[in-house]
N, C-alpha and C positions, 0 to 999 in steps of 0.2 A: 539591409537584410532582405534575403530574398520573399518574394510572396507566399513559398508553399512554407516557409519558415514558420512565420504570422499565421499562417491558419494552420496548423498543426500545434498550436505551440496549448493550446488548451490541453489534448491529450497527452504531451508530452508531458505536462504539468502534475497530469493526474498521474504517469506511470515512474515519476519521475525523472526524466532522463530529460536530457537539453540538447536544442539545436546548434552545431557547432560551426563555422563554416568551413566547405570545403575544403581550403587551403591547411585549416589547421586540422583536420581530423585525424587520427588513430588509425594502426588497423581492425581494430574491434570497434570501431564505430560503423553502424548501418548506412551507406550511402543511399540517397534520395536520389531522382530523378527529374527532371521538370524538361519537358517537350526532347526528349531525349538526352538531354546535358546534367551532368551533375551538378547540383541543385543544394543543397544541402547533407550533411552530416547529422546522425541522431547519436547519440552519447549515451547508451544504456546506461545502469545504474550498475553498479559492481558487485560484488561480493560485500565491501564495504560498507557501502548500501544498504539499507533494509531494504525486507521483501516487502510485496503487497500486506501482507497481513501484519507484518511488524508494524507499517504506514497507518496501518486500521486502526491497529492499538494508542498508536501514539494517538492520534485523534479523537480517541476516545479520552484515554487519560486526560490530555488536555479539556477537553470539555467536560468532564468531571471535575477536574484539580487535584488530582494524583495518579502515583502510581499506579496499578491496581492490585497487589498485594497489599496497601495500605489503607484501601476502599472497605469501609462496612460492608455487613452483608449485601443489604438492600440495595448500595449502590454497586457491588458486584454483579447484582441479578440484574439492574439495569444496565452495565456495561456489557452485558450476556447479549439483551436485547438491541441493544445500540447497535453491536457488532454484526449480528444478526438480521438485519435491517439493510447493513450495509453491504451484506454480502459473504462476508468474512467464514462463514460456514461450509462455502460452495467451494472452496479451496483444500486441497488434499493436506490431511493431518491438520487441521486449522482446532480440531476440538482438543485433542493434545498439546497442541501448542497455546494457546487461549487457556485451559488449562494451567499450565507450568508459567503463563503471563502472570495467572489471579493468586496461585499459589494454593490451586487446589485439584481436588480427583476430577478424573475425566469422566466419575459417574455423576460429580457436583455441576459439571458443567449441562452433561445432558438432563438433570434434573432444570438446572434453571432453563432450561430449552424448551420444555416439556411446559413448562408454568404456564399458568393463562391470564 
């Protein structure tokens, strides 16, 4: 595997998407570079895919152990802050969607935002 492969492969990790090599890449894959040669293939994540903030939720849920329509209050309002922490709010329509994840209003959502 190439070297810029191995050091990218952290964020790749986080954004989803994988290093592919060259030879086998797509044409939707983003070609890399290295000292002017093609170097590597990145493998976006698809439609298929979840988004960033679907990736949030799973992570959450997972670190709670559940869904989060199945979550009590209390630990709703802590998967409010979880997500919140991690960024998840800094994303367009994240509170509506965070919302219709918990299975509640987008006014419930900004109330547990609001909380101290």
């Amino acid at each position: 595997m190439h070297p810029l492969a191995s050091a990218i492969a952290p964020l790749l990790a986080q954004l989803g998407a994988t290093a592919v090599p060259v030879e086998d890449r797509e044409p939707s894959d983003v070609l890399l570079y290295w000292e002017g040669a093609p170097a590597v293939a990145v493998r976006l994540p698809g439609a298929e895919l979840t988004s960033a903030l679907d990736r949030l939720i799973a992570e959450v849920e997972a670190e709670l152990g559940a869904a989060l329509p199945e979550l009590p209050r209390a630990d709703k309002q802590r998967a409010v802050r979880l997500l919140e922490e991690r960024g998840a709010f800094t994303l367009r329509k994240s509170v509506e969607s965070v919302a219709k994840a918990l299975g509640v209003s987008r006014f419930t959502v900004y109330n547990y935002l609001n909380r101290e």
